[in-house]
C-alpha positions in Angstrom: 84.7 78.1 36.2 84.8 81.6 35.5 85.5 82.9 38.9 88.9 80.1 38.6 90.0 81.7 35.2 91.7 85.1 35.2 92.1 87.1 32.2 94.9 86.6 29.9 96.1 88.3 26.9 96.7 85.5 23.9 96.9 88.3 21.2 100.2 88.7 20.2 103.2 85.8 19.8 100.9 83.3 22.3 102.3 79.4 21.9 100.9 77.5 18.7 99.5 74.2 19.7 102.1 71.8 18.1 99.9 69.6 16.3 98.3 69.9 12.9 95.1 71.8 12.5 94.0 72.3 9.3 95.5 72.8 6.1 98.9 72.6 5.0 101.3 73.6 2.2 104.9 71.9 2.2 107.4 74.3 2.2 110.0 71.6 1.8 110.2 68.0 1.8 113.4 65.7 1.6 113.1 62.9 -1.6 112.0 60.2 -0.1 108.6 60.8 0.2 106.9 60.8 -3.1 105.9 63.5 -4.2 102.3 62.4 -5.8 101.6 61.9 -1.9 102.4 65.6 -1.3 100.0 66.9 -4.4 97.3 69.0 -3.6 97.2 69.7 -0.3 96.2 73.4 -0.4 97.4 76.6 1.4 96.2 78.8 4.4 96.8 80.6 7.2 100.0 81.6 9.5 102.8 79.7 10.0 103.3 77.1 12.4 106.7 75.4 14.0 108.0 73.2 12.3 106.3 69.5 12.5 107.1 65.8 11.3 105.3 64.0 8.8 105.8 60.6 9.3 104.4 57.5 8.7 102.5 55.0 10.8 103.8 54.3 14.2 103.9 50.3 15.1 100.2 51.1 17.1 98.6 52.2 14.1 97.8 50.8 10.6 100.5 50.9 8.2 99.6 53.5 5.2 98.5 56.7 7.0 100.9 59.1 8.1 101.4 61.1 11.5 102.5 64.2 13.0 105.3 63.8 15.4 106.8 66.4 18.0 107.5 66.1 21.8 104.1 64.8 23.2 104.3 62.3 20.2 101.9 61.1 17.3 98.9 62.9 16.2 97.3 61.2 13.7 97.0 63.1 10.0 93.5 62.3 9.5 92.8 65.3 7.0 95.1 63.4 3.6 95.0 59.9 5.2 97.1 58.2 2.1 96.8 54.4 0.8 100.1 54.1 0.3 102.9 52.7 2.5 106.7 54.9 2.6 110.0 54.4 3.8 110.2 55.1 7.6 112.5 57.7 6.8 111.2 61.0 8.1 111.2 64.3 6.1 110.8 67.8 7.5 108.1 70.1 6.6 107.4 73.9 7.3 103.7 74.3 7.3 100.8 77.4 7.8 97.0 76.9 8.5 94.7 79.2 9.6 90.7 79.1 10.6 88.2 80.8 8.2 87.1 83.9 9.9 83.6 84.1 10.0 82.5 87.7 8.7 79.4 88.6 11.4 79.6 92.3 9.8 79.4 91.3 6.1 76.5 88.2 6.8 74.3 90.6 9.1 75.0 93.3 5.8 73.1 90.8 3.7 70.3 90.0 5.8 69.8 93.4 6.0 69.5 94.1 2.5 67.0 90.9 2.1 65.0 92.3 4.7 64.6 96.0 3.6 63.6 94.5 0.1 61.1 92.9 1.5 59.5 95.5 3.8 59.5 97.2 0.5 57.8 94.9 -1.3 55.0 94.9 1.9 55.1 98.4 2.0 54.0 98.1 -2.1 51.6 95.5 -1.9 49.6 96.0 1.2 51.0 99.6 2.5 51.9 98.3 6.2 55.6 99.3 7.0 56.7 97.3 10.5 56.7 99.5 13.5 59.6 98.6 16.4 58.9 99.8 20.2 62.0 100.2 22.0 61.8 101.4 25.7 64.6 102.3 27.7 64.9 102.8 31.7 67.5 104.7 33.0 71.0 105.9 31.2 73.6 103.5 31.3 75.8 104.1 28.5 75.8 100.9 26.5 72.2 100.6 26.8 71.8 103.9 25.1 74.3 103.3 22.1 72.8 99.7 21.8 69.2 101.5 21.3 70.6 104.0 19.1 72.0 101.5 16.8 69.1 99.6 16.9 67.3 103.0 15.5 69.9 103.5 13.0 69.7 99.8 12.1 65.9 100.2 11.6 65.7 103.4 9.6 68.6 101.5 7.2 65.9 98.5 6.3 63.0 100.8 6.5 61.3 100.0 9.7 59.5 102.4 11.5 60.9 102.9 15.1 59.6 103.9 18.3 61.6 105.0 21.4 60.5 105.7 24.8 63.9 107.3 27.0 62.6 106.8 30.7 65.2 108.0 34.0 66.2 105.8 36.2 64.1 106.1 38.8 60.6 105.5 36.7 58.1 103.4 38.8 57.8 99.4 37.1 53.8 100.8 37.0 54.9 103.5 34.1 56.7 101.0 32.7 54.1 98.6 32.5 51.6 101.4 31.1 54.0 101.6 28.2 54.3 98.1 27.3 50.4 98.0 27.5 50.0 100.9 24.9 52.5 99.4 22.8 50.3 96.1 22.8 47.3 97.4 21.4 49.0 100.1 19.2 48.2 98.3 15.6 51.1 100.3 13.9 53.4 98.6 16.3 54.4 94.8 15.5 57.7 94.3 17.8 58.5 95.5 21.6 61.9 95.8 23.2 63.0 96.4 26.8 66.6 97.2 26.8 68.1 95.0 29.6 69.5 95.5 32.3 66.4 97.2 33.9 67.2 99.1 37.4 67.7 97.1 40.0 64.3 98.1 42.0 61.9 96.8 39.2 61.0 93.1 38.8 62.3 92.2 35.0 59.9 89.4 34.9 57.4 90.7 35.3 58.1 93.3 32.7 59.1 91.1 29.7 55.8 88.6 30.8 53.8 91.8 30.0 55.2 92.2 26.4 52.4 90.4 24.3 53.6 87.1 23.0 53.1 88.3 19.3 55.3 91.2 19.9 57.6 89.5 21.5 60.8 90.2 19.1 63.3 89.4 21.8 61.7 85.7 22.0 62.1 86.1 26.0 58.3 85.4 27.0 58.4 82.0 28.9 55.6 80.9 26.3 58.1 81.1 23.5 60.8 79.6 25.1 59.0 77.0 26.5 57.7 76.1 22.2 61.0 76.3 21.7 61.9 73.4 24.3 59.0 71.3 23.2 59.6 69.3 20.2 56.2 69.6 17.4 55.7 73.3 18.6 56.9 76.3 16.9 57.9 79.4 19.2 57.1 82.6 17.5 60.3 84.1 17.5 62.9 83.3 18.6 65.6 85.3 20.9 68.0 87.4 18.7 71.4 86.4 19.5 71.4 83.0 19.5 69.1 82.7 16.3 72.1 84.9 14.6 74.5 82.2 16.0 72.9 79.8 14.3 72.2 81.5 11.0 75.8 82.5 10.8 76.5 78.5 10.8 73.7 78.0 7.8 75.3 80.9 6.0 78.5 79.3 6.2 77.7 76.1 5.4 78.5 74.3 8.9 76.5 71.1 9.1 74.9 71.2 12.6 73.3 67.4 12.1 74.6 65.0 14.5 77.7 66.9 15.5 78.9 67.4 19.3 78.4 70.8 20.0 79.4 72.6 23.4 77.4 75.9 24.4 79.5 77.8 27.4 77.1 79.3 29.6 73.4 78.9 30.4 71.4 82.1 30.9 68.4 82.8 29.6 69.6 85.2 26.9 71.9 83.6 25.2 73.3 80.3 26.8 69.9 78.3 27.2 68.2 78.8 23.9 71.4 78.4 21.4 71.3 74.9 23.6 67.8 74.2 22.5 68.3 76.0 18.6 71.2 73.5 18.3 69.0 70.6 19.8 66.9 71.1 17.4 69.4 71.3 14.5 69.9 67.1 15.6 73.3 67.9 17.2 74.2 66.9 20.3 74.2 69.2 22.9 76.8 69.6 26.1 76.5 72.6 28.0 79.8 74.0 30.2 78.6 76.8 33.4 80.2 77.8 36.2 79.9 74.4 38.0 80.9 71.9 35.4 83.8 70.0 36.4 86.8 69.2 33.6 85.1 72.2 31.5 88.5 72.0 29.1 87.7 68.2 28.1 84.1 68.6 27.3 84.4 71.8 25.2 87.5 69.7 23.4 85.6 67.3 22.2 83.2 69.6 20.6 82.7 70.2 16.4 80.7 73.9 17.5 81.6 75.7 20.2 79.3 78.9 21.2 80.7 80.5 24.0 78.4 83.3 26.1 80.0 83.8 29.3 81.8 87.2 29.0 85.1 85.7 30.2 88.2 86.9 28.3 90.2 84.8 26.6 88.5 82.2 28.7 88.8 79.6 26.1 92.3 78.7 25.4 93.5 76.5 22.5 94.1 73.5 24.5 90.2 73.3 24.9 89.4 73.1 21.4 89.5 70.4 18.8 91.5 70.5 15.4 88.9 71.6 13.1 85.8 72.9 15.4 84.1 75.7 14.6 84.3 78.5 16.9 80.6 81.0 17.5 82.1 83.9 19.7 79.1 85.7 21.6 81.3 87.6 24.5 82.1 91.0 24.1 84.7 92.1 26.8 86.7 95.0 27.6 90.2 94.8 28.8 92.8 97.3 29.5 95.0 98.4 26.1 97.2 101.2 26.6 97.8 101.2 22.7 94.2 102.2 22.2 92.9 105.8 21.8 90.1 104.9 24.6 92.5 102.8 26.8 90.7 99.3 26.3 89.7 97.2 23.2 87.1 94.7 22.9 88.0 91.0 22.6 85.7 87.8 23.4 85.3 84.7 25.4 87.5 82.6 23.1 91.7 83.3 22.9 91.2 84.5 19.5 94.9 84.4 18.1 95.4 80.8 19.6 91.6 79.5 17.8 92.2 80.1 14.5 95.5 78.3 14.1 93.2 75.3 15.5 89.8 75.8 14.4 88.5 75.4 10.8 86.0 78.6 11.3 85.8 81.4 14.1 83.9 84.8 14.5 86.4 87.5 15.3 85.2 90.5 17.9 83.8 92.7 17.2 82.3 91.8 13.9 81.0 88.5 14.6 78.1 88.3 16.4 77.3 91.4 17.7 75.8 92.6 13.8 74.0 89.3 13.8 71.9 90.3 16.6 70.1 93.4 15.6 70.0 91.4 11.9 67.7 89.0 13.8 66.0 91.8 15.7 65.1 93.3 12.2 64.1 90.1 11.0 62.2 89.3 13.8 60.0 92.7 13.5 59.2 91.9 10.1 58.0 88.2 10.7 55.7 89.7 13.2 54.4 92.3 10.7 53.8 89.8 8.4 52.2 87.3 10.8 49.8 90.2 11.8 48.0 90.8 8.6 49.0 87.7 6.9 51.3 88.5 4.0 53.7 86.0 2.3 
């Protein structure tokens, strides 16, 4: 899938989907439609071409009406009416766009409820959580991802621990580390910044992180909870617990909806399958070897997408109305830009939200959600470890 899909750039004057999405304001509408049957249909978004209301077609029941263009009917499922009107047509202008979900702004929150908590536990008991973060080698997005996971601590009050290690550090000095960190009582949360170098053996580094440190959630023993229904995983991994929180926060019901996750690794991919699972929707997942990948995301009420292909998902693979969780974070070429790129993710962004009903924009979707849940996750473990509710 991704190696058949080249990048392309949807962000300016990319064609709307002609069919409605969402919701609509009549700009103007010829008299013989009644105009009770126009009330209160609310405005949004950009504008789309212009589009037919009209009503039923001889297939379908008489008393609902229809959008028709060149591919023909859609059905206008969002103000059904129980009315029956001429079969003269009228003309309508209409805009609709998606609800942007505000990653930057929820993760803000969550912040805030978390650093009035460690206060409270800091008041109370006098622990304050303690975060390990060790880092091999100097790879420039590992480094500013560690630095704003300092920054991000110091904000909330959690105390944080770094270890800076060059690239060529043996997996042994590693492992010494991780084993300090795991007896150090001040310490309630370990993080090894992935990618490691190529010469060390990442499993066998993140299986040494004791499973109650574990804030990533990437020890086999807490994915595995997380797979099995009746057990509870300690924590559980970062990103795609923000994925999920961001659809609580917004008021998305999960429960038996069709949901589609877009890649499968360990990270991000696998678990946001399982989070979902067990959120009773039900779960299709779309890798690199799933045939028709367009038609099963299309029928899907969620879409996550982790599979750092940009502009990957067009708007032909979404549904009217889905809601759109954006994990990728890609770089492409922008001479406009001061640095010569700008970041956009998996999902044509300009094309979604003319479709969707809700999308995460990048940046300032996801990415804030994860180190959110890394925060949060530090502070459950604190709490765990000397028992304070």
């Amino acid at each position: 899938m991704a190696s058949s899909m080249a990048f392309t750039d949807c962000s300016t004057s990319a064609p709307t989907r002609p069919f409605i999405f969402g919701k609509l304001r009549p700009r103007r509408v010829l008299p013989l439609i009644p105009p009770h049957l126009l009330q209160g249909l609310p405005a949004a978004g950009n504008r789309l071409p212009n589009l037919r209301l009209t009503n039923s077609p001889p297939s379908f029941p008489e008393g609902n009406f229809f959008l028709r263009n060149q591919q023909g009917f859609r059905h206008f499922r969002p103000f059904t009416v129980l009315a029956s009107v001429s079969a003269s047509e009228a003309v309508i202008s209409t805009e609709a766009s998606a609800k942007v979900i505000d990653g930057k702004s929820i993760a803000k929150k969550i912040r805030h409820e978390i650093a009035t908590e460690i206060s409270r536990m800091k008041d109370e008991i006098g622990v304050i959580p303690g975060l390990a973060v060790i880092l091999v080698g100097d790879r420039k997005d590992s480094s500013t991802y560690v630095r704003n996971k300092k920054k991000a601590c110091e904000s909330v009050g959690i105390k944080s621990y770094e270890v800076c290690l060059p690239e060529d550090t043996t997996e042994e000095e590693v492992l010494k580390f991780i084993s300090g960190f795991n007896d150090d009582p001040e310490v309630h949360g370990i993080l090894v910044q992935l990618p490691l170098p190529s010469h060390m053996n990442e499993q066998n580094i993140l299986n040494a992180v004791s499973i109650e440190k574990d804030v990533d959630g990437f020890h086999p023993l807490n994915i595995g909870r997380l797979a099995m229904r009746g057990r509870e995983p300690l924590f559980v991994p970062c990103t795609p617990k923000g994925c999920i929180e961001l659809l609580h926060r917004c008021d998305v019901d999960i429960k038996g909806k069709q949901a589609v996750v877009i890649g499968r690794s360990n990270i991000v991919g696998m678990p946001a399958a399982l989070l979902l699972l067990r959120e009773d929707a039900s779960v299709s997942i779309v890798h690199s070897r799933t045939k028709n990948p367009e038609e099963i995301t299309r029928q899907a009420d969620i879409i996550i997408s982790a599979v750092g292909q940009p502009n990957m998902v067009r708007g032909s693979w979404i549904k009217a109305g889905a809601v759109i969780i954006d994990v990728g974070i890609n770089p492409v070429e922008d001479a406009r830009s001061e640095r010569g790129y700008r970041l956009v993710g998996d999902v044509c962004y300009e094309e979604a939200r003319k479709i969707a009903s809700a999308v995460t924009p990048v940046p300032g979707g996801v990415g804030p959600m994860t180190i959110a849940m890394l925060l949060s996750n530090t502070l459950t473990s604190a709490k765990r470890m000397h028992n304070f509710h």
